[in-house]
C-alpha positions in Angstrom: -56.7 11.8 -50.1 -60.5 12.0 -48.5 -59.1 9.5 -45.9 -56.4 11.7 -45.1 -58.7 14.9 -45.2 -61.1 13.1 -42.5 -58.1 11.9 -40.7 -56.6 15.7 -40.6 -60.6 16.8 -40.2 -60.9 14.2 -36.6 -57.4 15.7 -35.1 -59.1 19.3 -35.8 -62.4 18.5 -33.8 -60.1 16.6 -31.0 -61.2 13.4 -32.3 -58.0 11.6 -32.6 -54.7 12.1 -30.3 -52.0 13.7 -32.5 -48.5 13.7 -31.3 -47.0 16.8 -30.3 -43.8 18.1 -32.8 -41.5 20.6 -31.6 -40.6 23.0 -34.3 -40.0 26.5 -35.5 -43.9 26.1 -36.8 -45.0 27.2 -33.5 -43.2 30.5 -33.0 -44.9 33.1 -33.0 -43.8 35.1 -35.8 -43.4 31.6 -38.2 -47.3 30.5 -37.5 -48.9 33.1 -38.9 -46.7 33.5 -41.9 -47.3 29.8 -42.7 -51.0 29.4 -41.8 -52.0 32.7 -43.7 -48.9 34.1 -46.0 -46.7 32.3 -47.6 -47.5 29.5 -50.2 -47.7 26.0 -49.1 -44.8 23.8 -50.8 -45.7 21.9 -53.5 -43.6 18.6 -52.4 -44.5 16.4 -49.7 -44.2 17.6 -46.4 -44.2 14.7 -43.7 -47.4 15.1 -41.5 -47.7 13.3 -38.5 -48.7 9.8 -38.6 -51.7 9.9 -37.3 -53.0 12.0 -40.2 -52.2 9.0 -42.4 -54.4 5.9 -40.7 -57.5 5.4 -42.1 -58.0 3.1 -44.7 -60.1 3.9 -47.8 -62.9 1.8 -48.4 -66.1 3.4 -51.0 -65.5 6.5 -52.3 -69.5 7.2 -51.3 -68.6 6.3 -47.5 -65.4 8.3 -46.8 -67.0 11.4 -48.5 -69.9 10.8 -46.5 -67.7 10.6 -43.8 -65.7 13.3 -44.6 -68.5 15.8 -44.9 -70.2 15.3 -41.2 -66.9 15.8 -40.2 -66.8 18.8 -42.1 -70.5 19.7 -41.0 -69.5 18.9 -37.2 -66.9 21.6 -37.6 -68.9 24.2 -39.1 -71.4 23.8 -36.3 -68.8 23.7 -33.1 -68.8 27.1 -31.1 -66.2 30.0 -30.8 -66.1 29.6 -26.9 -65.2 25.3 -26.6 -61.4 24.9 -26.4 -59.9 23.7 -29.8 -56.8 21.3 -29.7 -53.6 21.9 -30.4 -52.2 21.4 -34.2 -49.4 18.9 -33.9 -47.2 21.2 -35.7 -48.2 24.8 -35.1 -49.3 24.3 -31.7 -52.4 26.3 -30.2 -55.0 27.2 -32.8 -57.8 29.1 -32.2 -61.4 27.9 -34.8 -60.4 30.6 -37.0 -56.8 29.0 -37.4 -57.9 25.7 -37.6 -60.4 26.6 -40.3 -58.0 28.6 -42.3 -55.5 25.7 -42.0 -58.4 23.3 -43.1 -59.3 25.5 -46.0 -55.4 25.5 -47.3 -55.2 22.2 -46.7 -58.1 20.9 -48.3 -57.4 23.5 -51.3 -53.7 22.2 -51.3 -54.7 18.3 -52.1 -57.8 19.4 -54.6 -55.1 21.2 -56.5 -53.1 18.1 -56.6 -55.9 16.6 -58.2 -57.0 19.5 -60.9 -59.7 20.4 -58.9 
């Protein structure tokens, strides 16, 4: 899961090429409903690939990893450009911080945290 979180955590900051997905995620009445409204499903839902590639290897080096990702976020400007979400499309820091915060809080959850 911390892999996963610092893979999701590189396509935020533009670090890693996601693939584009067409789907009703991007419309503009769905997005904000999903990213800020409703309640995330509890199942699996199929992220892209590229949020599934890095290998674990110590639990002290992928949450060290994981937190200057987190850390690099916190300390990007308002004014750069921010990539597009595969899935939801253009996201402005707010968005993409919202969306890390549900994710993140989705996959503690998982875990009892």
């Amino acid at each position: 899961m911390v892999t996963h979180l610092s893979d999701q955590m590189r396509h935020t900051l533009g670090l890693a090429q996601v693939a584009r997905r067409s789907g009703p995620l991007r419309w503009p009445i769905v997005k904000p409903l999903v990213l800020y409204l409703l309640p995330w499903p509890k199942g699996r839902v199929q992220g892209p690939r590229e949020a599934f590639l890095s290998a674990p290897t110590t639990w002290e080096a992928d949450l060290t990893t994981l937190e200057g990702l987190v850390r690099e976020f916190g300390e990007r400007s308002d004014q750069i450009a921010w990539p597009e979400h595969a899935l939801f499309g253009a996201m402005t820091r707010r968005a993409w911080g919202f969306f890390c915060y549900r994710h993140f809080d989705h996959h503690l959850r998982q875990f009892g945290a």
